[in-house]
C-alpha positions in Angstrom: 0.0 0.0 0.0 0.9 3.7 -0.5 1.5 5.9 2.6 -1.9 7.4 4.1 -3.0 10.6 3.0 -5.4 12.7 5.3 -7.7 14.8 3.0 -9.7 17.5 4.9 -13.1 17.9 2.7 -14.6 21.4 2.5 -17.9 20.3 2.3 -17.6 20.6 6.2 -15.8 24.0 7.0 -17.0 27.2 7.4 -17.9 28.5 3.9 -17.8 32.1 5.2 -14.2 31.5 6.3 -12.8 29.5 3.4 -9.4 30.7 2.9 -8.9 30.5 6.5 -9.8 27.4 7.4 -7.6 26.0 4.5 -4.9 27.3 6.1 -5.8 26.2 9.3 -5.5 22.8 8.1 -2.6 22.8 6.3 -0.9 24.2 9.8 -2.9 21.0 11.1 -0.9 18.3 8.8 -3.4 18.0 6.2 -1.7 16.6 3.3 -4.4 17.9 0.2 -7.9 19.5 0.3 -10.7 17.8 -1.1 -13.6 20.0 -2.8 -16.9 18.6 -2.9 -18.7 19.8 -6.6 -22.4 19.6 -6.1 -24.6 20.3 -9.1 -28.5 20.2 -7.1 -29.2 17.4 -10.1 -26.4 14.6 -9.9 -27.1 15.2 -5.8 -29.2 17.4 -3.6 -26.8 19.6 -3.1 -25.3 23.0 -4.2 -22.1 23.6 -3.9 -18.9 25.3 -5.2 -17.7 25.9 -8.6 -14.5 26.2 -10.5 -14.3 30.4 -9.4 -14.0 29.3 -6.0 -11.5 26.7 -6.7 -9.2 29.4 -8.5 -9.5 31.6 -5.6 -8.5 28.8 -3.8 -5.6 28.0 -5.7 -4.0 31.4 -4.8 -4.8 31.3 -1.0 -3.5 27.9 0.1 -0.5 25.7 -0.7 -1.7 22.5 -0.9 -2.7 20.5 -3.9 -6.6 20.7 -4.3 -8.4 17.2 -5.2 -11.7 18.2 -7.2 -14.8 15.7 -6.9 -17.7 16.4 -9.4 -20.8 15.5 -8.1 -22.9 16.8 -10.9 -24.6 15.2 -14.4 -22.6 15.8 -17.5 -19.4 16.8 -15.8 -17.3 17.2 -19.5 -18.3 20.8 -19.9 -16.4 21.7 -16.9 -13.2 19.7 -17.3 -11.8 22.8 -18.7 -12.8 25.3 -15.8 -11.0 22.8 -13.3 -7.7 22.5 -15.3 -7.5 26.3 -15.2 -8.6 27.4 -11.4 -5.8 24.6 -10.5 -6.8 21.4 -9.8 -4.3 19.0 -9.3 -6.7 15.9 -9.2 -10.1 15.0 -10.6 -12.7 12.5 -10.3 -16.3 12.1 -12.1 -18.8 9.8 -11.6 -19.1 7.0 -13.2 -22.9 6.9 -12.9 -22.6 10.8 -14.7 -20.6 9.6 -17.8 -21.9 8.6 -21.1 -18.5 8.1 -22.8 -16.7 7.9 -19.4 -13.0 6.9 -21.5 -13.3 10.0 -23.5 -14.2 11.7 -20.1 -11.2 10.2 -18.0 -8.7 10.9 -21.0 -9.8 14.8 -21.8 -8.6 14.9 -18.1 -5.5 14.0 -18.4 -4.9 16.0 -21.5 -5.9 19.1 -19.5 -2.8 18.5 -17.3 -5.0 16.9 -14.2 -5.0 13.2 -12.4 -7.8 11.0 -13.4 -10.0 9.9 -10.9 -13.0 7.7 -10.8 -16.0 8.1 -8.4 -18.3 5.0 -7.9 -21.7 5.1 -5.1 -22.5 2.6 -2.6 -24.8 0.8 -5.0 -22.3 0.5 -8.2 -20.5 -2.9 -8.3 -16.9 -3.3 -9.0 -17.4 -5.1 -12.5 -18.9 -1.5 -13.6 -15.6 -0.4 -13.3 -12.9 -2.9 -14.0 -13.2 -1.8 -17.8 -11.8 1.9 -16.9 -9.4 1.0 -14.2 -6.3 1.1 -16.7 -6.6 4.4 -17.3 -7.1 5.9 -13.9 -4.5 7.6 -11.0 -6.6 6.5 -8.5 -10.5 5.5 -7.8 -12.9 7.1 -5.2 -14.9 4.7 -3.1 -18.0 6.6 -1.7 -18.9 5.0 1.7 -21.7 7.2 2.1 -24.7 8.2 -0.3 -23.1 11.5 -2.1 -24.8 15.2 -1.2 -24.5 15.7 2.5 -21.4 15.7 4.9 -22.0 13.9 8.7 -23.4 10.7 7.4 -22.5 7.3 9.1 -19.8 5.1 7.1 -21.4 1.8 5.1 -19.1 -0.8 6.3 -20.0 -3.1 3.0 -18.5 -0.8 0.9 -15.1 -2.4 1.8 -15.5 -5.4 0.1 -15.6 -2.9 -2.9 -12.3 -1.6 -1.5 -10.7 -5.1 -1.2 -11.6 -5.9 -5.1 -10.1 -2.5 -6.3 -6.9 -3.9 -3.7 -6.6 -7.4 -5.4 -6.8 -5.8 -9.2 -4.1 -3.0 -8.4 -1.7 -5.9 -7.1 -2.1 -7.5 -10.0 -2.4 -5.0 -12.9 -1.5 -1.4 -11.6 0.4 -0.7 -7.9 0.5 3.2 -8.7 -3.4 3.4 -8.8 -4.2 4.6 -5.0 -7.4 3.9 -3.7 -9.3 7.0 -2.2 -12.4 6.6 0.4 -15.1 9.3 1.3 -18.2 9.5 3.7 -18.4 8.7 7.4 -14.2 8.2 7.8 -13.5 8.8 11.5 -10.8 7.4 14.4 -13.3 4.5 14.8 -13.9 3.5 10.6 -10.4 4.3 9.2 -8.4 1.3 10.9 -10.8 -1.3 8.8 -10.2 0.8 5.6 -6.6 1.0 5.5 -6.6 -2.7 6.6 -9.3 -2.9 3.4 -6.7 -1.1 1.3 -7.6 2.7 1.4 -4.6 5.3 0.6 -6.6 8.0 0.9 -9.0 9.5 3.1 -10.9 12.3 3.1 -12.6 13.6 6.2 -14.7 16.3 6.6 -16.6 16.6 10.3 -13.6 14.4 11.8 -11.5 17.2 10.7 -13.3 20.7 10.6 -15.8 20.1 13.1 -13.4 19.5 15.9 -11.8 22.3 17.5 -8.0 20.9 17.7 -7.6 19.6 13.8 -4.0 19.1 14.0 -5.2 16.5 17.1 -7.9 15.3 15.3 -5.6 14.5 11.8 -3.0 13.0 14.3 -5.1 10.6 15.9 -6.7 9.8 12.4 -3.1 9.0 10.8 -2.6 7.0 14.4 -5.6 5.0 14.0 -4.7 4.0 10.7 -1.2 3.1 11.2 -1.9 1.4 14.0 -4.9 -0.9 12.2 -1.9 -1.2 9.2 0.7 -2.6 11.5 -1.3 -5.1 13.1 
């Protein structure tokens, strides 16, 4: 497995505070910030949008990891590669053509990611898996931050595990939704590289704390 990367997600700071509480977190250890992109059609959720990434981009020094939540995400593949992003992941329940998708990221200069939901199987996504940097395993329904972790989805995790060994060890393996001290042990034993955290991060008031003890309960669950 790849070291473990702690990914704060902005979905849970304080949106009047933005720039701030980036840099809060990178003080805290964070090692990249993951932005939740919610469309109000793909999920029931509006969120931010490529301008905010950019200004983003100029306030913080840490690599920002893009998630589109949204329906038809090609049109914005463009916007992203400009405000900055460093990595980005569609849906694979959002794509038509989700090759044509994945590689029109990469041209752009970005890291290819793949985004799957609790109900998508692992054969849905085998076929793409060649052409990815890494795959994002929701554990929670997509559209709200504070939901509880879906323990099933790491038999998803293990499958993803088993073909990287075999076909691609640089592909890391990303988990979101419901990661705390008490979940991430059993995905990083599952085979999760990185985790994003939003309430287990921003909602506590010591974050450098709370991304230590994450980091600790995941080494610790590795080692054993």
């Amino acid at each position: 497995m790849h070291p473990i990367a702690i990914a704060p997600s902005l979905l849970s700071s304080d949106f009047a505070y933005l720039a701030n509480e980036c840099a809060d977190v990178a003080r805290a250890g964070a090692d990249f910030l993951h932005i939740d992109v919610m469309d109000g059609r793909f999920v029931p959720n509006l969120t931010l949008g490529a301008p905010v990434v950019a200004s983003l981009k100029r306030a913080t020094t840490l690599d920002l990891d893009c998630h589109l939540m949204v329906e038809e995400p090609d049109h914005l593949l463009d916007d992203f590669a400009k405000a900055g992003a460093r990595w980005l992941s569609v849906h694979i329940e959002a794509c038509r053509h989700l090759h044509r998708t994945v590689q029109r990221i990469r041209a752009l200069g970005m890291s290819p990611g793949v985004a799957l939901n609790p109900h998508s199987a692992f054969a849905t996504l085998e076929p793409i898996l060649p052409f990815c940097d890494f795959v994002l395993v929701m554990s929670v329904n997509p559209g709200f931050g504070g939901q509880a972790f879906i323990e099933p989805m790491l038999g998803k995790v293990r499958q993803i595990d088993a073909w990287r060994k075999q076909h691609n060890p640089n592909l890391f393996i990303q988990i979101d939704g419901g990661i705390t001290t008490a979940t991430i042990g059993a995905a990083r034993q599952a085979g999760v590289d990185w985790f994003v955290a939003g309430s287990a991060v921003f909602g506590q008031p010591d974050r450098a704390a709370a991304i230590a003890q994450l980091r600790a309960a995941a080494g610790e669950a590795h080692s054993t």
